[in-house]
Structure formats: structure tokens, C-alpha cells
C-alpha positions as CSV (number, residue, x, y, z in Angstrom):
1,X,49.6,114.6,-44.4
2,X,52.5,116.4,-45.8
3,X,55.7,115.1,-45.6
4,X,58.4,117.3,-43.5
5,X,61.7,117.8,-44.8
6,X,64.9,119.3,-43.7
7,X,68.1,121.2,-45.4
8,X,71.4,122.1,-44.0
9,X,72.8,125.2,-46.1
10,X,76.1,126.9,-45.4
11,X,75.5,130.6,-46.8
12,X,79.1,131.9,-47.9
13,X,79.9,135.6,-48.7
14,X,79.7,138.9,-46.8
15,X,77.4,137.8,-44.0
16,X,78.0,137.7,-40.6
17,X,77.7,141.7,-39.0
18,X,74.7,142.5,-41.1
19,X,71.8,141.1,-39.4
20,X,72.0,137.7,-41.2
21,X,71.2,135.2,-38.5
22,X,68.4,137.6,-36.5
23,X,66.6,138.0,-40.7
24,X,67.1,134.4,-41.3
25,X,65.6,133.9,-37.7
26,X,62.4,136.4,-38.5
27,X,61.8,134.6,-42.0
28,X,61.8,131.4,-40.4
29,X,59.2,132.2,-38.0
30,X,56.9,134.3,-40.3
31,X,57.1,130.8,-42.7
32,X,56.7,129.0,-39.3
33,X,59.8,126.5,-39.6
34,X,61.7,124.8,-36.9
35,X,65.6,124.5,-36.7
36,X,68.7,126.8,-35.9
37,X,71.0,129.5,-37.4
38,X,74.3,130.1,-36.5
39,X,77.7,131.9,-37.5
40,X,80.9,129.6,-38.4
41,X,84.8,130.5,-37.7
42,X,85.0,131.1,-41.4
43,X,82.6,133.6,-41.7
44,X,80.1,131.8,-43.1
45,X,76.5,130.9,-42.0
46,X,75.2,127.9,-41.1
47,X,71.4,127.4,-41.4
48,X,69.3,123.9,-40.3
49,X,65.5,123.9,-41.6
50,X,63.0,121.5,-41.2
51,X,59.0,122.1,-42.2
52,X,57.9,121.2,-45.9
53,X,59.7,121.4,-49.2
54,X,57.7,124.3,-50.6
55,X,58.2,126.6,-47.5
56,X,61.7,125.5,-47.1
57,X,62.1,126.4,-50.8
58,X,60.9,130.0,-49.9
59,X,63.5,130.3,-46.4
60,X,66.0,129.3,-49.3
61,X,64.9,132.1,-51.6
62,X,65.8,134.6,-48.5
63,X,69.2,132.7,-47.9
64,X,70.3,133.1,-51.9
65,X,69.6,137.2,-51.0
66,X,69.9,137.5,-47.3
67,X,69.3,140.8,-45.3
68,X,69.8,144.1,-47.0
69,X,73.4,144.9,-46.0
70,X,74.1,141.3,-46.8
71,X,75.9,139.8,-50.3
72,X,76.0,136.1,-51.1
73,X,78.4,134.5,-52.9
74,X,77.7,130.8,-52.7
75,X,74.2,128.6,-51.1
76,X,75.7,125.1,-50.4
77,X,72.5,123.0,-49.7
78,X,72.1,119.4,-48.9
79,X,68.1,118.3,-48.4
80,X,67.1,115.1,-45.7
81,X,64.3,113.7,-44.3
82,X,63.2,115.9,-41.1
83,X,64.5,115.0,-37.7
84,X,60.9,116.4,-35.8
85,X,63.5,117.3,-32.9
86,X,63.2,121.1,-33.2
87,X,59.8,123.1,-31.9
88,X,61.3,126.5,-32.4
89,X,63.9,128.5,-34.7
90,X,66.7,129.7,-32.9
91,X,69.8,131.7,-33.7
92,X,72.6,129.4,-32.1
């Protein structure tokens, strides 16, 4: 059995009003991870993942780039052991 993981990454940079949260939503499901996204006071984005390392490793690709309107500055990242509380991905 593969071992489930989780990461909670703060995506910094130009990305909340450009379809960040609804694209990190739709990558999420098509890579069929659990967890939430949501948007902070400070403009950033906050992003909770859980499924297993090498599919979480791709969801973080798409963070690093984001939507098309989107620019990143700065992926803050911070990998645990999965909670196996979430069944869907939700924008928050």
C-alpha cells in the first residue's frame, strides 16, 4: 500500500482574482487528491493536500505556475503524514 502524505503550501504573489483557488481546485480533482484551498487576508493562497508524494509533487508543479493570469513569487511548503480526514477538494 502506498503511503499517503500531506503538504500545507502558502502560494505568495499575484494570485487571488485570477482563477487560482477554482484551477488549484480542478488540478486537484483531475490528480484525484483530497484537502482544501482557500484565499488569506494577505493575499496569499493557502493550499492543504493529502494523497501520495508523487501526485502531490505534480499539484505542486501547478502551484509553482498557477492559472494563466496568475504570477508566483514564492511556494512556502511544509510536508506531514496525511490526516485521512478529507474525502473531497474543496475551495474554502
Amino acid at each position: 500500500m502506498i503511503e499517503k502524505q500531506q503538504f500545507h503550501a502558502i502560494v505568495h504573489g499575484l494570485v487571488q482574482g485570477v482563477f487560482f483557488r477554482a484551477s488549484t481546485r480542478d488540478a486537484a480533482h483531475r490528480l484525484h487528491l483530497v484537502g482544501w484551498v482557500r484565499n488569506l487576508p494577505d493575499e496569499s493562497v493557502e493550499v492543504l493536500a493529502e494523497g501520495d508524494r508523487p501526485t502531490l509533487e505534480r499539484l505542486l508543479g501547478f502551484l509553482h505556475q498557477g492559472p494563466p493570469d496568475a504570477r508566483v513569487t514564492q511556494v512556502e511548503v511544509e510536508w506531514n503524514a496525511a490526516s485521512g480526514e478529507f474525502m473531497d477538494f474543496r475551495v474554502r
